[in-house]
ZADO-687339 format. One record per residue (C-alpha): x, y, z; residue number from 1; residue in one letter. Coordinates in Angstrom, 3 decimals. Layout:
// ZADO-687339
- u v w resi resn
- X Y Z NUM A
...
//
This chain:
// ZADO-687339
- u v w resi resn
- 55.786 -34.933 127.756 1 X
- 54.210 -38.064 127.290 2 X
- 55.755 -41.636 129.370 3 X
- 53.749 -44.028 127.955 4 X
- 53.926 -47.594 130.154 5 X
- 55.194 -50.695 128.923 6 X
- 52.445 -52.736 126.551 7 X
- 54.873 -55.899 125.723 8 X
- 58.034 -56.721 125.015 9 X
- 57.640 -55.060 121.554 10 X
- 56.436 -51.847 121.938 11 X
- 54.329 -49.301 124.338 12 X
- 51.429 -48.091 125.110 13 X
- 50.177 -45.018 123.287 14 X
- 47.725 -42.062 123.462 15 X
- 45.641 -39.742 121.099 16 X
- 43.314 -37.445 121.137 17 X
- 40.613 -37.300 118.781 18 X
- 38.939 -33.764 118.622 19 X
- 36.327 -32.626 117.025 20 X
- 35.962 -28.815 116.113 21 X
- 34.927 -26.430 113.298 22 X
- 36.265 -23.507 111.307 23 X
- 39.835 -23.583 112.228 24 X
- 42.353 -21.632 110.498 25 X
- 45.090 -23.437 112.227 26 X
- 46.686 -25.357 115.118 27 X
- 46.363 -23.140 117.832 28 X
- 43.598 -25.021 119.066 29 X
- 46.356 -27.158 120.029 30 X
- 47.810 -25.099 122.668 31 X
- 44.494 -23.537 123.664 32 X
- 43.473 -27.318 124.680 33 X
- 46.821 -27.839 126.438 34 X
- 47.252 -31.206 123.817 35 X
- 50.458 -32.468 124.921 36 X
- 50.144 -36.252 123.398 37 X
- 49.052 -37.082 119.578 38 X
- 46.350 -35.410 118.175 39 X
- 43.624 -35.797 115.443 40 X
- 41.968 -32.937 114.790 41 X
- 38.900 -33.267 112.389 42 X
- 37.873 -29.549 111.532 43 X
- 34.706 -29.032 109.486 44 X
- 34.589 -25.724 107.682 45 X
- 34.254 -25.168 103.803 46 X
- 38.033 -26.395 102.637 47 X
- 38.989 -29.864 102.381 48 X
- 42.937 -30.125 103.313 49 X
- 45.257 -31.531 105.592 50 X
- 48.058 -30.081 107.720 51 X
- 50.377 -32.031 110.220 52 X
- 52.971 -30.740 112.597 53 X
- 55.454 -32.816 114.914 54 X
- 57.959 -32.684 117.390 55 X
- 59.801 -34.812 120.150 56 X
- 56.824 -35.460 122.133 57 X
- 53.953 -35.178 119.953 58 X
- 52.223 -35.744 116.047 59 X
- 49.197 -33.254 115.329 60 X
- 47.291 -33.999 112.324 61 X
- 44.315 -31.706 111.284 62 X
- 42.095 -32.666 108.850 63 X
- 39.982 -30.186 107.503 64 X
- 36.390 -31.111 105.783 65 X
- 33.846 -29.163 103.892 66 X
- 30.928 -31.061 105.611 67 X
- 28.779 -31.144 109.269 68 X
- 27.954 -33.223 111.339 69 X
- 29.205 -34.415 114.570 70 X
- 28.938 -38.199 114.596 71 X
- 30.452 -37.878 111.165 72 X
- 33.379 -35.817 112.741 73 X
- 34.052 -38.223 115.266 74 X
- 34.177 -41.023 113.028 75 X
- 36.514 -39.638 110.717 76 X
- 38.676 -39.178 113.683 77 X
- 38.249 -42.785 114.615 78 X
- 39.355 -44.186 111.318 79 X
- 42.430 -42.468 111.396 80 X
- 43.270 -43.360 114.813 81 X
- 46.779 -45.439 115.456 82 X
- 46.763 -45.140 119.183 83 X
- 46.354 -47.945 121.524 84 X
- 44.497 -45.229 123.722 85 X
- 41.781 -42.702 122.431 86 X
- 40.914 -40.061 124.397 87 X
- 37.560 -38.407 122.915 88 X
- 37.508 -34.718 123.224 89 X
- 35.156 -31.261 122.487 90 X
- 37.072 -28.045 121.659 91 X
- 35.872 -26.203 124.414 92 X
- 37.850 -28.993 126.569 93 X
- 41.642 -27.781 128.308 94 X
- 43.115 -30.640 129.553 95 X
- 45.662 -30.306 133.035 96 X
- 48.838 -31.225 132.541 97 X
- 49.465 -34.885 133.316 98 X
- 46.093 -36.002 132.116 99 X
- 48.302 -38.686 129.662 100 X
- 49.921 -40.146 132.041 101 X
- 46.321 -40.515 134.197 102 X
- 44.661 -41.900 131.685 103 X
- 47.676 -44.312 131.012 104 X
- 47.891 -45.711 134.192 105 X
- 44.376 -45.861 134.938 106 X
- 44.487 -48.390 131.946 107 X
- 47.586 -49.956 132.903 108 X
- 45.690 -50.710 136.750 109 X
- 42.263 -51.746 135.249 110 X
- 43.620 -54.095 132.351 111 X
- 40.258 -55.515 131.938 112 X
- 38.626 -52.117 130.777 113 X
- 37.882 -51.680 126.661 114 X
- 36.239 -48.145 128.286 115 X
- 36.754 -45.503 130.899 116 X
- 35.062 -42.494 131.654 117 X
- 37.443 -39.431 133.506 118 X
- 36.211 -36.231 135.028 119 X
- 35.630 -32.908 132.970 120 X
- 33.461 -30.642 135.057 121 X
- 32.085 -28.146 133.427 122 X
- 33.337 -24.285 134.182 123 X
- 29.714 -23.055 133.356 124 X
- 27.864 -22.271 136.894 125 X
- 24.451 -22.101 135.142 126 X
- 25.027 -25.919 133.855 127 X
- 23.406 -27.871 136.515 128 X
- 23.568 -31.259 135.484 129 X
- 27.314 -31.600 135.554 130 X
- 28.648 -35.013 135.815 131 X
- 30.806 -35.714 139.096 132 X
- 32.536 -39.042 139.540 133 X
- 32.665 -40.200 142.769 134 X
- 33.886 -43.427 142.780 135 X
- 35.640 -46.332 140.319 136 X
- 32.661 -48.239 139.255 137 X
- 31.363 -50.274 136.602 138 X
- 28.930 -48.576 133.769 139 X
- 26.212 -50.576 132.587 140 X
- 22.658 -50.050 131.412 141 X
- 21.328 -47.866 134.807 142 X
- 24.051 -45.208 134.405 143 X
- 25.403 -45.301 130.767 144 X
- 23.317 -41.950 130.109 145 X
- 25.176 -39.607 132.294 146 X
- 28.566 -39.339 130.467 147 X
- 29.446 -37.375 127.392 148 X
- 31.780 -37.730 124.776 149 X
- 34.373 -35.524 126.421 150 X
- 34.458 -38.216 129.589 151 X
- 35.374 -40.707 127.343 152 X
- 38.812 -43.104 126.796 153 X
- 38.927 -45.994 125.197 154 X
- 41.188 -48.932 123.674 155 X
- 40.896 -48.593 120.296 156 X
- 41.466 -52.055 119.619 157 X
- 38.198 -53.124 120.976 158 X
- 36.310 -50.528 119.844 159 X
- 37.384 -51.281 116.087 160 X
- 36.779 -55.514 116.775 161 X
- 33.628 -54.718 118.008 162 X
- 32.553 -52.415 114.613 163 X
- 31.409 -49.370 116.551 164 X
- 30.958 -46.417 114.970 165 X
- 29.217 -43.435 116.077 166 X
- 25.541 -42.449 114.500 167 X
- 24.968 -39.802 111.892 168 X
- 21.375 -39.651 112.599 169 X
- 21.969 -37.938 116.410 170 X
- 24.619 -34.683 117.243 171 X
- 24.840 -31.371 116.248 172 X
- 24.566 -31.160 112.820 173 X
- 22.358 -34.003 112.058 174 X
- 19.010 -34.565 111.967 175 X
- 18.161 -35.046 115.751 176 X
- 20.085 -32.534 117.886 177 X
- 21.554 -35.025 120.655 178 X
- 22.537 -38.641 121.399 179 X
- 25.398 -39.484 119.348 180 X
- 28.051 -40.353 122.684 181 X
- 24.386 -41.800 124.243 182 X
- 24.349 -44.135 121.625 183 X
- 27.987 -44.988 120.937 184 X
- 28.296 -46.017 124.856 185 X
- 24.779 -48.175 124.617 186 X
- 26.450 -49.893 121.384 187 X
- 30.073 -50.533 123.649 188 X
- 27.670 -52.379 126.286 189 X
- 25.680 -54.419 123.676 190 X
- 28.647 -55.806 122.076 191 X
- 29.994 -56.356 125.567 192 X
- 32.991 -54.155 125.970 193 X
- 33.961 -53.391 130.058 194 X
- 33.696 -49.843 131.058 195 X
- 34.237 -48.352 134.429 196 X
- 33.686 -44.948 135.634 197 X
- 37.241 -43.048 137.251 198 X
- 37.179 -40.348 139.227 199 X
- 40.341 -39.155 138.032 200 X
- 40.261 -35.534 136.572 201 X
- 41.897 -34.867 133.306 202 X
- 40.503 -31.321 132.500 203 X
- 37.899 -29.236 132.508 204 X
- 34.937 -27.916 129.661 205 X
- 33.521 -24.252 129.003 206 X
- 29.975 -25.369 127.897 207 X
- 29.422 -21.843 126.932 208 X
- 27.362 -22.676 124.303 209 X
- 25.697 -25.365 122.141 210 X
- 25.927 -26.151 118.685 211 X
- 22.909 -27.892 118.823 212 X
- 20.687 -26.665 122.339 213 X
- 18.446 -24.170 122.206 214 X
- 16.348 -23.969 124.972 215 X
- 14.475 -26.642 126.089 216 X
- 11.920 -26.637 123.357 217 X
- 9.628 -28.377 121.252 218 X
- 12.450 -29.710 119.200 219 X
- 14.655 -30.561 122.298 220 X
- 12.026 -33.108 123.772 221 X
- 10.849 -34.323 120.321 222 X
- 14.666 -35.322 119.869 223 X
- 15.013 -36.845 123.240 224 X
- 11.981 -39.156 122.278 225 X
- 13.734 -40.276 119.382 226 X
- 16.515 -40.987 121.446 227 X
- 14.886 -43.248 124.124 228 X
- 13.099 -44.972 121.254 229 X
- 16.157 -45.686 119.529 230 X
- 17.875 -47.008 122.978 231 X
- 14.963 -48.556 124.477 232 X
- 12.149 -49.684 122.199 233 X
- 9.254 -50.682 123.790 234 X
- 10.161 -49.033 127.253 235 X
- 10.661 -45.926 125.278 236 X
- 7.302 -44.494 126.921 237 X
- 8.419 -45.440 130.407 238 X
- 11.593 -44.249 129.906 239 X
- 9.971 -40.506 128.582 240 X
- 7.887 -40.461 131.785 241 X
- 11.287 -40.953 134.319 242 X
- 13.167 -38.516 132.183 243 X
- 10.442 -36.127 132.408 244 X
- 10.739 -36.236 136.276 245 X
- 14.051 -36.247 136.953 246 X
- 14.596 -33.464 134.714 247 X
- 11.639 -30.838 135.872 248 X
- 13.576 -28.561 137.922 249 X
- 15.819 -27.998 134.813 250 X
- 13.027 -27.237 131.929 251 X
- 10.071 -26.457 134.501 252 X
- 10.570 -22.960 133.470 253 X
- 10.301 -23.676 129.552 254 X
- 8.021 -26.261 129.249 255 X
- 5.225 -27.894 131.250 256 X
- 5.494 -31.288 132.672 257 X
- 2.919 -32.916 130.094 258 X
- 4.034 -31.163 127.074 259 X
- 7.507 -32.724 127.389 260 X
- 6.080 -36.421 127.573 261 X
- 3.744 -35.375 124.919 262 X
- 6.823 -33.948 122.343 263 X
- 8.640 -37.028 123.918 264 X
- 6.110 -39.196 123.015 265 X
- 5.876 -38.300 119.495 266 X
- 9.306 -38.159 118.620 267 X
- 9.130 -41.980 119.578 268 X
- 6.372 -42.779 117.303 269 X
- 8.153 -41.163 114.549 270 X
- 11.389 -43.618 115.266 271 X
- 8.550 -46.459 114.596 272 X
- 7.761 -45.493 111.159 273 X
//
């Protein structure tokens, strides 16, 4: 059960979670997640309804939306949000038990973070560019491209001052498979919210399969040059070149070297138009 830590004199601290998911019938995603705090679950299937369930420790609210789209998801989510806290969150996540109270108190001893970033390794072997957090740190511009969505707490408060939504141009669904978290993080450190990187774990992901990734394809690298154009205008081209490096040993066997940079490189062109 939740123990939430003291906010003022006038009330406390709360948590939700705000997931993301499609073609649920009902709320046993709820236990399959291990959600033991408030919940908003956006489901997009072909209904539009709404369903909410409650009890002594928690509120679940599902809405259900004839529609795609994952940056649309999430920001349905995020308008309906009440909690001080949100914790962002994939379907294929299950969360340990405890993870509200470490995400509470990892807010309550870093009061200056808008943003924090938790450990969810990934339960798929073959993934091999899981995220480990070492250390408490400060994200900024070097490192913002390494977390996902699923990684990702936040005070809603600051979020909502700072009018940051997430794009419907990048995610499964929409018209450029990836980049949606990407780009929601990149807009938190423009408008200058704090976030820190905690290597607290609150869970763990399946990853068993994508929505949106196919293969490292035509399409994927055309995509991830709209991406860096979007993030990092005219270093876009640079920015293609490091990407293709670091990331050989993972698409080596797919694609060759200069055919990524030169998908890359066109899907950055087409962000100029």
């Amino acid at each position: 059960m939740l123990v939430p830590f003291l906010k003022s004199e006038v009330g406390l601290v709360t948590l939700e979670v705000l997931v993301s998911t499609m073609h649920q019938s009902d709320l046993e995603i709820v236990n399959r997640m291990n959600i033991r705090t408030d919940a908003i679950i956006i489901n997009q299937c072909d209904r539009n309804d709404y369903f909410q369930y409650e009890d002594e420790a928690k509120k679940i609210r599902m809405y259900s939306f004839d529609e795609k789209g994952v940056g649309l998801s999430r920001n349905s989510a995020l308008m309906r949000a009440t909690a001080d806290i949100c914790l962002m969150a994939d379907d294929d996540v299950v969360y340990d038990d405890g993870y509200e109270n470490v995400v509470l108190d990892a807010f309550k001893n870093n009061p200056r973070a808008d943003m924090m970033m938790f450990n969810v390794p990934t339960l798929n072997k073959d993934r091999k560019d899981d995220l480990n957090i070492q250390s408490h740190a400060r994200v900024n511009f070097t490192n913002f491209m390494r977390y996902g969505t699923y990684c990702i707490a936040f005070r809603r408060e600051s979020v909502i001052r700072a009018n940051i939504y997430f794009s419907l141009l990048f995610g499964g669904g929409a018209k450029y498979a990836c980049g949606e978290d990407t780009i929601f993080i990149a807009d938190c450190l423009k408008k200058g919210l704090k976030i820190y990187s905690n290597p607290a774990r609150i869970g763990t992901v399946k990853q068993e399969e994508s929505t949106w990734f196919k293969g490292y394809n035509e399409k994927y690298f055309f995509d991830r040059g709209v991406l860096h154009k979007n993030l990092f205008k005219r270093l876009s081209a640079l920015i293609n070149v490091q990407f293709a490096i670091r990331k050989y040993n993972l698409y080596k066997s797919d694609m060759d070297f200069w055919g990524a940079i030169r998908h890359m490189n066109r899907g950055s062109r087409e962000w100029e138009i």
